[in-house]
C-alpha positions as CSV (number, residue, x, y, z in Angstrom):
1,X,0.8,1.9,48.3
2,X,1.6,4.7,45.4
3,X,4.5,2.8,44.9
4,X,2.8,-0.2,44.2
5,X,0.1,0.9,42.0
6,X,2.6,2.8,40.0
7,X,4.5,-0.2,39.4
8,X,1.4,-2.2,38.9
9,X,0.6,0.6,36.0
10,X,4.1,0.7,34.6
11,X,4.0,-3.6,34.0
12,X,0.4,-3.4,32.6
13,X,1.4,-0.7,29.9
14,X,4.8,-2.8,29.0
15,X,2.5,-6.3,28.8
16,X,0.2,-4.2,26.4
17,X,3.0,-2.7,24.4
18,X,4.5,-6.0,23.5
19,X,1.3,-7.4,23.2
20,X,0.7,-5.0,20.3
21,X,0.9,-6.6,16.6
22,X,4.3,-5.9,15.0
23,X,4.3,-3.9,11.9
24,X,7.1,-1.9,9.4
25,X,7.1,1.8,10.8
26,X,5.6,3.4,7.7
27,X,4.1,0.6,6.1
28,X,0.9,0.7,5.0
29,X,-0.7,-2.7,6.3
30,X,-1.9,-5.3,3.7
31,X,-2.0,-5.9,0.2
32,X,-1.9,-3.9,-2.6
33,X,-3.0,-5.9,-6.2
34,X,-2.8,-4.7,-10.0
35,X,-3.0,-6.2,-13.1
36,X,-0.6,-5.7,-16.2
37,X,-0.1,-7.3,-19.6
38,X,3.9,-9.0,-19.9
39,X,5.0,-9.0,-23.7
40,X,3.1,-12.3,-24.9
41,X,-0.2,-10.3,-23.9
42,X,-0.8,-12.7,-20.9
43,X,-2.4,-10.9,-18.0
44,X,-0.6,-11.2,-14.2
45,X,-1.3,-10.1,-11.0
46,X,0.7,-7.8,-9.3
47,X,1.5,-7.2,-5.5
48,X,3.4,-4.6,-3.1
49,X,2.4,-6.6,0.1
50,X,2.5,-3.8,3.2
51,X,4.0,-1.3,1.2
52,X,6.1,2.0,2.4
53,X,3.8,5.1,3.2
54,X,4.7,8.5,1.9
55,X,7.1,7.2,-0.7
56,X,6.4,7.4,-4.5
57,X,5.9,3.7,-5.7
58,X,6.8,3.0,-9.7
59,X,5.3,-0.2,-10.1
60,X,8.4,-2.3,-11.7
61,X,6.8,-4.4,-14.3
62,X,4.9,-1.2,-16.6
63,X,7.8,1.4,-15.5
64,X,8.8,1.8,-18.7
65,X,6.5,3.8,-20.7
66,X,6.4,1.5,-24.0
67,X,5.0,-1.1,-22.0
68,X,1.4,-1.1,-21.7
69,X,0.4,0.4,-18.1
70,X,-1.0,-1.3,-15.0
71,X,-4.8,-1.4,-14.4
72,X,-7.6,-3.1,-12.0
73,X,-6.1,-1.9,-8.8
74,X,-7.1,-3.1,-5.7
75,X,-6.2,-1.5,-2.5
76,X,-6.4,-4.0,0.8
77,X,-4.3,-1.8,2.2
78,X,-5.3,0.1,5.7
79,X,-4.2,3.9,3.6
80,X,-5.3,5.6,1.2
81,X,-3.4,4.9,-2.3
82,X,-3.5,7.5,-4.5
83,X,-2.2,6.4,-8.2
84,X,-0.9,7.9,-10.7
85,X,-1.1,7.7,-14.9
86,X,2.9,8.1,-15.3
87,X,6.0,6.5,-13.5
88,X,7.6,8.8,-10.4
89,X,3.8,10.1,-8.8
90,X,3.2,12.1,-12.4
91,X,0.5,12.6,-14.5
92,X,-3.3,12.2,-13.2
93,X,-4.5,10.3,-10.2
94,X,-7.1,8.9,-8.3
95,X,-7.2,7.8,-4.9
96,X,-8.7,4.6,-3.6
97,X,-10.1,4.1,-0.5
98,X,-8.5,2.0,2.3
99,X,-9.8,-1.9,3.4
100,X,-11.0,-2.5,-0.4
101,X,-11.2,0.3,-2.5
102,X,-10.8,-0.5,-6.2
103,X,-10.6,0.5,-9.8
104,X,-12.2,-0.9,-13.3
105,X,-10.0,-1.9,-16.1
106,X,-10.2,1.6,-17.5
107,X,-8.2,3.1,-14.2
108,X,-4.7,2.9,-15.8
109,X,-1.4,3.3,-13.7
110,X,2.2,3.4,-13.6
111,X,2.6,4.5,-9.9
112,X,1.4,5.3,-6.5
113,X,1.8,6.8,-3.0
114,X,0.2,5.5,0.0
115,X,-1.0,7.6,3.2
């Protein structure tokens, strides 16, 4: 009877575990969105869709320091991103809540980290 109950047990938590959604170990799940200026002055968005936790993230398109920095952030993410004013994680930051925490215009960054 133990036998069967444990085995019972044993296929219930493997039909759970594969029922479980797929996701990147150490990915921060969902979107993150930015806004920055290209060289005619034309706004775009941009996006790190389920980015890398714990790993400083330059964003590529205002990396270089002449080029006007990112802004508007939007974190969809389910981490905490914290942001920062220079390329590499330097500089200020601010951190953004998970599941829609945002910034204004004014908020202006070159890098970020999530949880």
């Amino acid at each position: 009877m133990r036998l069967r109950h444990t085995a019972a047990l044993a296929v219930s938590a493997l039909a759970l575990t594969l029922s479980l959604p797929a996701s990147p170990a150490g990915a921060a799940t969902g979107p993150f969105t930015y806004v920055y200026t290209d060289q005619t002055g034309t706004p775009h968005v941009g996006l790190l869709p389920d980015p890398v936790s714990r790993v400083c993230i330059t964003l590529p398109e205002v990396a270089d320091p002449a080029v006007l920095p990112a802004h508007t952030p939007k974190n969809y993410t389910a981490s905490v991103a914290t942001l920062f004013t220079g390329a590499d994680c330097t500089g200020d930051y601010f951190t953004l809540r998970p599941n829609g925490g945002h910034g204004s215009e004014r908020l202006k960054v070159r890098s970020v980290v999530f949880a």
